[in-house]
C-alpha positions as CSV (number, residue, x, y, z in Angstrom):
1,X,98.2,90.4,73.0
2,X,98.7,93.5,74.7
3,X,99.4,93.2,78.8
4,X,97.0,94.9,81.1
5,X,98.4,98.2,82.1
6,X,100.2,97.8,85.4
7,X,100.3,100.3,88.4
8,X,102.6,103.0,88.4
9,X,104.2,105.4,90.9
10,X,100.7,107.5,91.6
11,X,97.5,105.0,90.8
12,X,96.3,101.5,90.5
13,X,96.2,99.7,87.0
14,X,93.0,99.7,85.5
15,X,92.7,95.9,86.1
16,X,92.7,96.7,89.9
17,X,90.6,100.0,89.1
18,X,88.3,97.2,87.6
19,X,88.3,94.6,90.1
20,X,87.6,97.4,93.0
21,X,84.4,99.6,91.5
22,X,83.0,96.0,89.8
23,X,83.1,94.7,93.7
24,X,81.9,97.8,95.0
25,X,78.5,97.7,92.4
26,X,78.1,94.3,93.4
27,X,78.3,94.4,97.4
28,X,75.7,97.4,96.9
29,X,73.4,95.6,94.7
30,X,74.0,92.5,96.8
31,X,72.9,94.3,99.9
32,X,70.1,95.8,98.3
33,X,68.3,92.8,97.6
34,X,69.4,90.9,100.7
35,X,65.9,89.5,102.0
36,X,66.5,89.2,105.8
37,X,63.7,87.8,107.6
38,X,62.6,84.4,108.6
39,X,64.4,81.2,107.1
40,X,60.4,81.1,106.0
41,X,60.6,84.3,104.0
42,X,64.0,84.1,102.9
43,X,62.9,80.8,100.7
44,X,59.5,81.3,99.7
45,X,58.4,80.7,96.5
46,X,57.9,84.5,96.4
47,X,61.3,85.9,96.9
48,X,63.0,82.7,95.0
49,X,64.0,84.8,91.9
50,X,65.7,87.6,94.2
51,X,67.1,85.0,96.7
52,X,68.9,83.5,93.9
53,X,69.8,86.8,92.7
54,X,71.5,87.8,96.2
55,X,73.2,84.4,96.3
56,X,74.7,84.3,92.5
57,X,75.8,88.0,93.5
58,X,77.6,86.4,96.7
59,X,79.2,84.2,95.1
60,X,80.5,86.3,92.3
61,X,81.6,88.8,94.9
62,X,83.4,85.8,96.9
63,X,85.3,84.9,93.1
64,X,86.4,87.9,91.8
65,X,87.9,88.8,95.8
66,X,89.9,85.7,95.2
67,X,90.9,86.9,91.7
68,X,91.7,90.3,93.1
69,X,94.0,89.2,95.7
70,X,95.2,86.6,93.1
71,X,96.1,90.1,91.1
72,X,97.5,92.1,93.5
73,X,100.5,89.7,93.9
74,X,101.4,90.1,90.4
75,X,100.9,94.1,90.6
76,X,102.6,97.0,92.5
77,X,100.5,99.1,94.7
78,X,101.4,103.0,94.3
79,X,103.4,105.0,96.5
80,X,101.2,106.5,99.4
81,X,101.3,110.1,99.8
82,X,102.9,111.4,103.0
83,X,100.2,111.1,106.1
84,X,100.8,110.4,109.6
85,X,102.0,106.6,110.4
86,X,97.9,106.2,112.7
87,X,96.1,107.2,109.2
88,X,98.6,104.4,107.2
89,X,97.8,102.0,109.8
90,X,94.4,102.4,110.0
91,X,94.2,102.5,106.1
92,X,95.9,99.4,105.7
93,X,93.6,97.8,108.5
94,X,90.5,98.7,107.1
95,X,91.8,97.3,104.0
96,X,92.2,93.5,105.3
97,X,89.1,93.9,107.3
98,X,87.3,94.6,104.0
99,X,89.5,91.8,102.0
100,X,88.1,89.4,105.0
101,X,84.2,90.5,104.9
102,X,84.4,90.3,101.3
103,X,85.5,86.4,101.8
104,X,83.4,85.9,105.1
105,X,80.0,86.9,103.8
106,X,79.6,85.1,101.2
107,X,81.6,81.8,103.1
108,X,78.7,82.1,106.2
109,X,76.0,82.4,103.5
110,X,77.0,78.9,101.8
111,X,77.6,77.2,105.1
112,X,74.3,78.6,106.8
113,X,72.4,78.0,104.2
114,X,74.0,74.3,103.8
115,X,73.8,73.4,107.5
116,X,69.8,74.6,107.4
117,X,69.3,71.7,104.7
118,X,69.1,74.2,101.5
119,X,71.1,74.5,98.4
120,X,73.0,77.1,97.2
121,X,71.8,78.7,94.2
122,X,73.5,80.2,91.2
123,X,71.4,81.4,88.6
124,X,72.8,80.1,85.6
125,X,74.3,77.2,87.3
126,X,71.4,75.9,89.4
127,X,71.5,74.4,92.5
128,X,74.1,73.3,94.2
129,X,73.4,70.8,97.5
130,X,74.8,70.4,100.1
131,X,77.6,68.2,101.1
132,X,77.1,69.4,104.7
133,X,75.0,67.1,107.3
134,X,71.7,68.5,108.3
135,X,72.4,71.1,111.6
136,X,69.5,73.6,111.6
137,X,70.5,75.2,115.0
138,X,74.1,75.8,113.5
139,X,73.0,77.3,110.2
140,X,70.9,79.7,111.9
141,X,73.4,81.1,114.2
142,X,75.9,80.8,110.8
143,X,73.2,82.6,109.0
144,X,72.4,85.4,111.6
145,X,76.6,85.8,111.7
146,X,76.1,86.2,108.1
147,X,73.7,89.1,108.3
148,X,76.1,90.8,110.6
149,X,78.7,90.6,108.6
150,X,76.8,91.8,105.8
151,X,75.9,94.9,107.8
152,X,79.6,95.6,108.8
153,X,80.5,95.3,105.4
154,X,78.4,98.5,104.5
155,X,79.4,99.9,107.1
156,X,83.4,99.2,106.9
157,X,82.9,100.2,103.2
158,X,80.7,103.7,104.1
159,X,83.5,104.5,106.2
160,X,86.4,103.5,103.5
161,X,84.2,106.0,101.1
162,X,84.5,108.5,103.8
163,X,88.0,108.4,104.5
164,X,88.9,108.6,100.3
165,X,86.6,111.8,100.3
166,X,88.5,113.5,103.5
167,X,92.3,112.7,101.5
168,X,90.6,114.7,98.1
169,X,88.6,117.1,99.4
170,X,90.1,117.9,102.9
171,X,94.0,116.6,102.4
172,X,94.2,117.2,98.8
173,X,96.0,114.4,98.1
174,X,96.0,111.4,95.1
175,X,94.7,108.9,97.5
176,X,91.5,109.2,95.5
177,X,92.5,109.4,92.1
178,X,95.2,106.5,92.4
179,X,91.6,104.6,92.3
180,X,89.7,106.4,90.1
181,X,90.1,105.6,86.0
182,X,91.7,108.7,84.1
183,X,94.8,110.5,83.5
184,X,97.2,111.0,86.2
C-alpha cells in the first residue's frame, strides 16, 4: 500500500489538500441550506429533508475537523515564506479560530437542538435522541449562539480567502499554491 504523499518544504500533502477544500465545499453547502427561522420553521414537516441535510453536513464537517487535526500531527506543515512577524501571527490566529468554529458549530447545533427536546438527525443514520434533560430556554439561547457562529464562520473563512488571494496576487508568494493540488 502506497503512503499518502506527505508535505514537503513548499505545500501541504494532498491528504491535507483534501481534508481542507472537502471542509470548505461542505461549510458552504452547509450554510446554504441552513434554515434559520423559528424553532417552528426549522422542524416543519416542510423543511425536514433540508434540515436533515444541514445537520448530516454538520456533523460530517464536525468529523473530518477531528480527523484533520488527527492528520496534521502526523504531517509537517511547509515552511512559510518570509512576511512580517503581525501577518504570521494573525495567520496562525485565524487558523485556530477557524479549527474552533469548525468544532463549535456543529457542537452548539447538537446541544441546542438536544436541550429544545429534538433529535439529531443523520440522514443515513436516523435519529439520534437526546440524552440531554428537556431545557427549552437553554437550547434556544445554544441555538441562536449557533447561528452566530455559523455567520462568523463565513465570515472568518471570506476573510481567510481574502488574505490567500493578497499573498498570490499582491505578494506573490506560494502561500496559495502550498494549498492548491498541482506541481510545485
Amino acid at each position: 500500500m502506497k503512503m499518502p504523499t506527505p508535505s514537503n518544504r513548499y505545500r501541504y500533502s494532498v491528504v491535507a489538500q483534501v481534508f481542507h477544500w472537502v471542509t470548505v465545499v461542505l461549510v458552504i453547502t452547509a450554510y446554504m441550506l441552513s434554515l434559520g427561522g423559528s424553532e417552528e420553521q426549522v422542524y416543519s414537516a416542510g423543511r425536514d429533508f433540508t434540515r436533515r441535510t444541514h445537520e448530516t453536513l454538520g456533523l460530517t464537517i464536525g468529523v473530518l475537523t477531528l480527523l484533520r487535526l488527527a492528520w496534521k500531527t502526523l504531517d509537517a506543515t511547509p515552511d512559510e515564506p518570509p512576511m512580517p512577524a503581525a501577518m504570521r501571527f494573525t495567520g496562525r490566529v485565524v487558523r485556530v479560530m477557524l479549527y474552533l468554529l469548525l468544532l463549535a458549530v456543529p457542537l452548539t447545533a447538537i446541544v441546542g437542538a438536544w436541550f429544545e427536546g429534538h433529535p439529531v438527525t443523520l440522514l443515513v443514520i436516523g435519529d439520534i435522541a437526546s440524552p440531554l434533560p428537556l431545557a427549552h430556554g437553554v437550547g434556544q439561547t445554544i441555538a441562536t449562539i449557533h447561528t452566530y457562529l455559523g455567520d462568523a464562520i463565513v465570515w472568518l473563512a471570506g476573510l481567510h480567502a481574502a488574505a490567500a488571494l493578497f499573498h498570490h496576487f499582491y505578494l506573490h508568494d506560494r502561500v496559495l499554491r502550498s494549498m492548491l493540488p498541482g506541481p510545485d
